[in-house]
C-alpha positions as CSV (number, residue, x, y, z in Angstrom):
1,X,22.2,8.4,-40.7
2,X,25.1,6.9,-38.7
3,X,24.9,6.7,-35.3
4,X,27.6,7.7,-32.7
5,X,27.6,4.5,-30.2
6,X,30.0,3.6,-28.5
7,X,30.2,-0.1,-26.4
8,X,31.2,0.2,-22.7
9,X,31.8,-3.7,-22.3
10,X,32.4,-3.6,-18.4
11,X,28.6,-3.0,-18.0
12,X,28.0,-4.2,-21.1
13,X,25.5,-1.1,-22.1
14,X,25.7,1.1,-25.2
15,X,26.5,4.8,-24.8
16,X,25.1,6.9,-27.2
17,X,24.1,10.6,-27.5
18,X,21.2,10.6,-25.3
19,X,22.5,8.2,-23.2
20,X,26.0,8.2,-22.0
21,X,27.8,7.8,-18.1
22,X,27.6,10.8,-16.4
23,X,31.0,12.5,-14.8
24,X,31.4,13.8,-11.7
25,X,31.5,17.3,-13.2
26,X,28.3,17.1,-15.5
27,X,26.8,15.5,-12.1
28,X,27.9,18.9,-10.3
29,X,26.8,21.0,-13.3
30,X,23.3,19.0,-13.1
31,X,22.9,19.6,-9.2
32,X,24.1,23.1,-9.4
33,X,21.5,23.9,-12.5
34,X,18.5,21.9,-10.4
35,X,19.2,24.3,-7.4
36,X,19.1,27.5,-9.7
37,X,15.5,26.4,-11.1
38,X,14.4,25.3,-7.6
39,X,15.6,28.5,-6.1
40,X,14.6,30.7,-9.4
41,X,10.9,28.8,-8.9
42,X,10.8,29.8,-5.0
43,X,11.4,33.6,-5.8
44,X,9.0,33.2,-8.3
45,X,6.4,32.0,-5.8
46,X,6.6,34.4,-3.1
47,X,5.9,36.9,-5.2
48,X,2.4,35.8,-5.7
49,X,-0.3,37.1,-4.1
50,X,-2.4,34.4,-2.2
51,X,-5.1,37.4,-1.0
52,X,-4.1,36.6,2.5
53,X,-3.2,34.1,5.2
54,X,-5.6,31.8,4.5
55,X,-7.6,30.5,1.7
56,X,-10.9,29.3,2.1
57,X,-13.0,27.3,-0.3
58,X,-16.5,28.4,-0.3
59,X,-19.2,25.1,-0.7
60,X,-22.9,25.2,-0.3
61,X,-22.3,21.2,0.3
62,X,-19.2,20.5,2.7
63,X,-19.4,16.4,3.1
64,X,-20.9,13.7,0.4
65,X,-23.8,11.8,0.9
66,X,-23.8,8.7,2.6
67,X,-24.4,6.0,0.1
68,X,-25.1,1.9,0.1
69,X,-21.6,0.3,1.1
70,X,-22.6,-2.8,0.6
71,X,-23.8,-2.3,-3.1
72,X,-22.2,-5.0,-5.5
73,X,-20.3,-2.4,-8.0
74,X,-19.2,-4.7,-10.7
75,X,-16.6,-2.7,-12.3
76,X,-15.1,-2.1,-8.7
77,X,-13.2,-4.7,-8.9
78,X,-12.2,-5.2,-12.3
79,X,-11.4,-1.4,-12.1
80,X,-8.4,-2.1,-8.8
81,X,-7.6,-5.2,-10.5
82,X,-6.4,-2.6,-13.7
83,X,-4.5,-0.5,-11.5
84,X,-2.9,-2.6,-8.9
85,X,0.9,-3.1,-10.3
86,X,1.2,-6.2,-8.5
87,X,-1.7,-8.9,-8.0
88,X,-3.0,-12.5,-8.4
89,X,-6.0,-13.7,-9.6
90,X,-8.2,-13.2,-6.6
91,X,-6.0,-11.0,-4.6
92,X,-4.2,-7.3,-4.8
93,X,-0.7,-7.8,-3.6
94,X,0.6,-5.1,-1.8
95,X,3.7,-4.8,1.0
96,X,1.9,-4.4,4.6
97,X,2.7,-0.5,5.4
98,X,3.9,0.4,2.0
99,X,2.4,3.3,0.6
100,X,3.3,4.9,4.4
């Protein structure tokens, strides 16, 4: 099966069929179809019916237990480690402020 590539050499990136530059008219087309969904999505929404103003969750228990904060939890750390995107070996590195 033969491909339809083509080289752009100025950016030196290969266009293809699902990839290609976009115009300013397939950019318009894209903004104009986003709106339709977004507005087609906000109709859609209002006319659900929430049961009222307000929606209240009904708990027996409203706030968790206090527990031991000074537990050693040995996966604690190995599990931030995993999902920090940017650390060292002892520390999480993260930009001060953020994730404001």
């Amino acid at each position: 099966m033969k491909k339809d590539v083509k080289n752009n050499s100025a950016a030196g990136e290969k266009e293809s069929f699902l990839w290609h530059h976009v115009s300013e008219e397939e950019k318009e087309k894209i903004r104009e179809g986003a709106k339709r969904i977004m507005d087609d999505f906000g109709k859609a929404l209002e006319k659900i019916d929430s049961g009222g103003d307000f929606v209240f969750v009904e708990r027996e228990v409203f706030v968790r237990e206090e527990g031991n904060a000074l537990k050693n939890d040995s996966d604690f750390k190995k599990i931030m480690f995993e999902n920090a995107p940017k650390k060292n070996k002892h520390s999480i590195l993260a930009e001060k402020g953020g994730w404001i």
